[in-house]
Structure formats: structure tokens, C-alpha cells
C-alpha positions as CSV (number, residue, x, y, z in Angstrom):
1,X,0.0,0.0,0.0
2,X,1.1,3.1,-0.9
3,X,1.9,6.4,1.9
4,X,2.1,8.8,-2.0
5,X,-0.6,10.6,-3.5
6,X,-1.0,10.2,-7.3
7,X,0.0,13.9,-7.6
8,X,3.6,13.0,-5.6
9,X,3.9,9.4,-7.8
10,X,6.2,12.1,-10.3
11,X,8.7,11.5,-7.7
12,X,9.2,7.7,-7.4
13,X,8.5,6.8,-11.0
14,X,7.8,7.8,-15.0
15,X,5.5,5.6,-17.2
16,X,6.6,5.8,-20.9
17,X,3.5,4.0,-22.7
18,X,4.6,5.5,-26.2
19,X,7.9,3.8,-26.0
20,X,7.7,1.3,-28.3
21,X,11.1,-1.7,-29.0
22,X,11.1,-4.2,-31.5
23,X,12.9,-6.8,-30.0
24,X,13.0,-10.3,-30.3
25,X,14.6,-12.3,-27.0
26,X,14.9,-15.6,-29.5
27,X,18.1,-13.7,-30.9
28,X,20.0,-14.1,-27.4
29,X,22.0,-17.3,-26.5
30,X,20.7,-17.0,-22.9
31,X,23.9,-19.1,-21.9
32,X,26.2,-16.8,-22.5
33,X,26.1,-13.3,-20.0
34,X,27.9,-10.9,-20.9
35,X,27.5,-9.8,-17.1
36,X,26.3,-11.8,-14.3
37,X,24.9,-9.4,-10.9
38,X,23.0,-11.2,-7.8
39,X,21.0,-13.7,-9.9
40,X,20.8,-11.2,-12.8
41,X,22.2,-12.3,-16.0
42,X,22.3,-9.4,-18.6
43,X,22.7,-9.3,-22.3
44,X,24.2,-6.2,-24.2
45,X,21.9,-5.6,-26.9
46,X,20.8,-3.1,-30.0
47,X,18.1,-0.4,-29.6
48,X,18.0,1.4,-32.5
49,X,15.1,3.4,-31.1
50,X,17.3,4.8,-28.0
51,X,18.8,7.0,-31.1
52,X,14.8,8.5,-30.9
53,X,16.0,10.1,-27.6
54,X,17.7,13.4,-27.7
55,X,19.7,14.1,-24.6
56,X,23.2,15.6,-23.4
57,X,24.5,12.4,-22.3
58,X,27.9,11.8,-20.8
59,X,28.6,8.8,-22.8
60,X,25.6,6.9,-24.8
61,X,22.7,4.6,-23.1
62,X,23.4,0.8,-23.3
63,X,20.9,-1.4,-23.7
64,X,20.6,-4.8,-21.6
65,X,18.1,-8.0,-21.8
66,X,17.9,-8.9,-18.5
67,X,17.2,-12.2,-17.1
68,X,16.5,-12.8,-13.3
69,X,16.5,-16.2,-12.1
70,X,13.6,-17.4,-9.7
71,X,15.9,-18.2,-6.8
72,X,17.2,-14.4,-6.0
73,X,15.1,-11.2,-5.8
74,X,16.4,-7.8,-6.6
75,X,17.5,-6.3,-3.4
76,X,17.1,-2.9,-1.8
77,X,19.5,-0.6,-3.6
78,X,20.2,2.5,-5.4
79,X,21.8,2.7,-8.7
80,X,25.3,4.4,-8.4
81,X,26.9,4.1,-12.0
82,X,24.0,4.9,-13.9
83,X,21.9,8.2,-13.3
84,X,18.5,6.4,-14.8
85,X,17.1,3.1,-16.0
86,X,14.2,2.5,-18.4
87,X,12.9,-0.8,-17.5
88,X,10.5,-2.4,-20.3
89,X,8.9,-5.5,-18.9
90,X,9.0,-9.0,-21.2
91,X,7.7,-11.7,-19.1
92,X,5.9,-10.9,-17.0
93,X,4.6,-7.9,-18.1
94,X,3.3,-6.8,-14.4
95,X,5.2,-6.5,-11.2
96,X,6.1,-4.1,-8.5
97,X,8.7,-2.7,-7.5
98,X,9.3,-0.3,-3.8
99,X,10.4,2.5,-2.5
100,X,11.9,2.6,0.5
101,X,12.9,5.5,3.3
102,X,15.2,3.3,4.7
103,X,17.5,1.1,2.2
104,X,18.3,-1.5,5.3
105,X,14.5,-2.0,6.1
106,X,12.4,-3.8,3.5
107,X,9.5,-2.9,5.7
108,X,9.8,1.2,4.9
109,X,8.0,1.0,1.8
110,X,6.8,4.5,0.8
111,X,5.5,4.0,-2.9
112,X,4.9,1.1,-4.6
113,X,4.8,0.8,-8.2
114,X,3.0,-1.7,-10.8
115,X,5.0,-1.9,-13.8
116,X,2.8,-2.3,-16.9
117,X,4.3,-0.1,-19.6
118,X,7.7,1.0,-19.9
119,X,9.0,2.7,-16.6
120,X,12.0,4.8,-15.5
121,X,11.9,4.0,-12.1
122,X,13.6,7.1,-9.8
123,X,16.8,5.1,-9.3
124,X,18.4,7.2,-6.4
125,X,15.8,6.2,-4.0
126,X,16.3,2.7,-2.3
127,X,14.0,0.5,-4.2
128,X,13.8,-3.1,-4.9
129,X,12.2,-5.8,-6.2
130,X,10.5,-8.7,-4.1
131,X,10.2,-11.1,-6.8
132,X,11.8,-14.2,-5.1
133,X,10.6,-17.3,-6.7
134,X,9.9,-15.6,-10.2
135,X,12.0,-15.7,-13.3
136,X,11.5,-12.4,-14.9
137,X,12.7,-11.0,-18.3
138,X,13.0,-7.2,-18.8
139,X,15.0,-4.3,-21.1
140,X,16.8,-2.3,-19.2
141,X,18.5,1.2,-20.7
142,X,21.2,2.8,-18.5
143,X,21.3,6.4,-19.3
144,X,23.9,8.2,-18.1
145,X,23.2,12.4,-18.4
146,X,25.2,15.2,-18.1
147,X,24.0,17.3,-15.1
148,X,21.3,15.0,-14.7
149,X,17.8,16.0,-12.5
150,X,15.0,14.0,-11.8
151,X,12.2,16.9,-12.2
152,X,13.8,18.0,-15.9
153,X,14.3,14.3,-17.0
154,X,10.6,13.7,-16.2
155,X,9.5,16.7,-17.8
156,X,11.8,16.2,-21.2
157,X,10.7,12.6,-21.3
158,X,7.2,13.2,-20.5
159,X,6.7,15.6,-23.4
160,X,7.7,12.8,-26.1
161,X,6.7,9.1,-24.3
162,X,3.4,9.8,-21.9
163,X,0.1,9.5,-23.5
């Protein structure tokens, strides 16, 4: 259950319906990573359509299929390398993710989130994924910005991607 308003959801996350890949996972050898994470095996791949997104970037978005095996869940964290993440749900296409207040209690949810679109989850607040017991496939995009801010990423993004 969520503590956020809907007005105050701007803060935890972004939905991108209009965001559109063609991407077919069949392509990937799924036994060979080319990085392995806590359970997460990611793929570098080809999104043509990332070249769709005009942004002063520090050096270019890379494009991941992610696989997360059933017996780890994503745990609390906050994204240090990367200043933002597009996550695009494959399979399945629904699940939540939380924010927390407190990254070393799983209990201080403040907002959760259904994923159902693609989502740029706000990745400096501690969030994670309970999702123990699921194998999960996603798209992630790591963007990395120059002077990067939260508000002007979700108001750039929001006048191309939101419905």
C-alpha cells in the first residue's frame, strides 16, 4: 500500500507507454552473460530506437536484456553508475517494485509501483524488487546524463513518451 498521493507518484516513478522496441529475445543465446549481478544475467543488446532520444548524455545509453533467475530477488538498492534506468517488462509484463525510506528495512515501503508499460523507475531512491521465486525478463536502458535532475528528465521525457 502506498503512503504517496498520485500527484507525488512524479517522484518515485515515470511511465513511458509510447515507447515502443522491436525486440525479439529468441536472438539471445541465454547461456552466455555478458555480465552476471545477484542472480541477474544481462545481455548487451541493439536499440535502434534509443537513437529516438535526444539528450546531453555523458557517454551513450546501453541497452541490456535482463534475465533474473527465480531463486534471487532484486534487493534494496540505489543505482550508483547509472543516473537512470528504463525498465520495459517482457515476461511478465506486471510487477512491483518499492520505494523505501530506509535502504536496510524492507518494511519502509513509501511507494509502490506496478509496472505495466515501460517505466523509469527514480533510481536514487532505495527501491527493490521482491520477486523471489519468479524468473523475470526485462529491457533495461542505462542512461547516463550530463548534469542529470530527476524533475527535468521527467518533464523532457514526458513531453515525447506519456500519452
Amino acid at each position: 500500500m502506498s503512503l504517496i498521493t498520485t500527484n507525488q507518484e512524479k517522484c518515485f516513478i515515470l511511465e513511458l507507454p509510447k515507447f515502443r522496441v522491436d525486440f525479439d529475445i529468441k536472438t539471445i543465446d541465454l547461456n552466455k552473460p555478458d555480465d552476471v549481478w545477484n542472480g541477474v544475467r544481462n545481455y548487451k543488446i541493439d536499440l535502434p530506437e534509443l537513437s529516438s532520444i535526444s539528450y546531453d548524455y555523458r557517454e551513450p545509453p546501453q541497452a541490456w536484456l535482463t534475465h533474473k533467475l527465480p531463486e534471487y530477488y532484486i534487493k534494496p538498492h540505489i543505482d550508483t553508475d547509472r543516473d537512470a534506468v528504463l525498465i520495459i517488462p517482457i515476461d511478465p509484463k506486471h510487477y512491483d517494485i518499492h520505494f523505501l525510506s530506509d535502504i536496510s528495512n524492507e518494511e519502509s515501503i513509501i511507494y509502490t509501483h506496478q509496472y505495466r508499460c515501460p517505466t523509469m523507475p527514480h533510481a536514487k531512491v532505495p527501491h527493490f524488487i521482491n520477486d523471489m521465486n519468479v524468473e523475470r525478463f526485462f529491457i533495461q536502458v542505462s542512461f547516463y546524463f550530463k548534469d542529470f535532475n530527476w524533475e527535468r528528465l521527467h518533464e523532457n521525457f514526458a513531453l515525447h513518451y506519456r500519452r
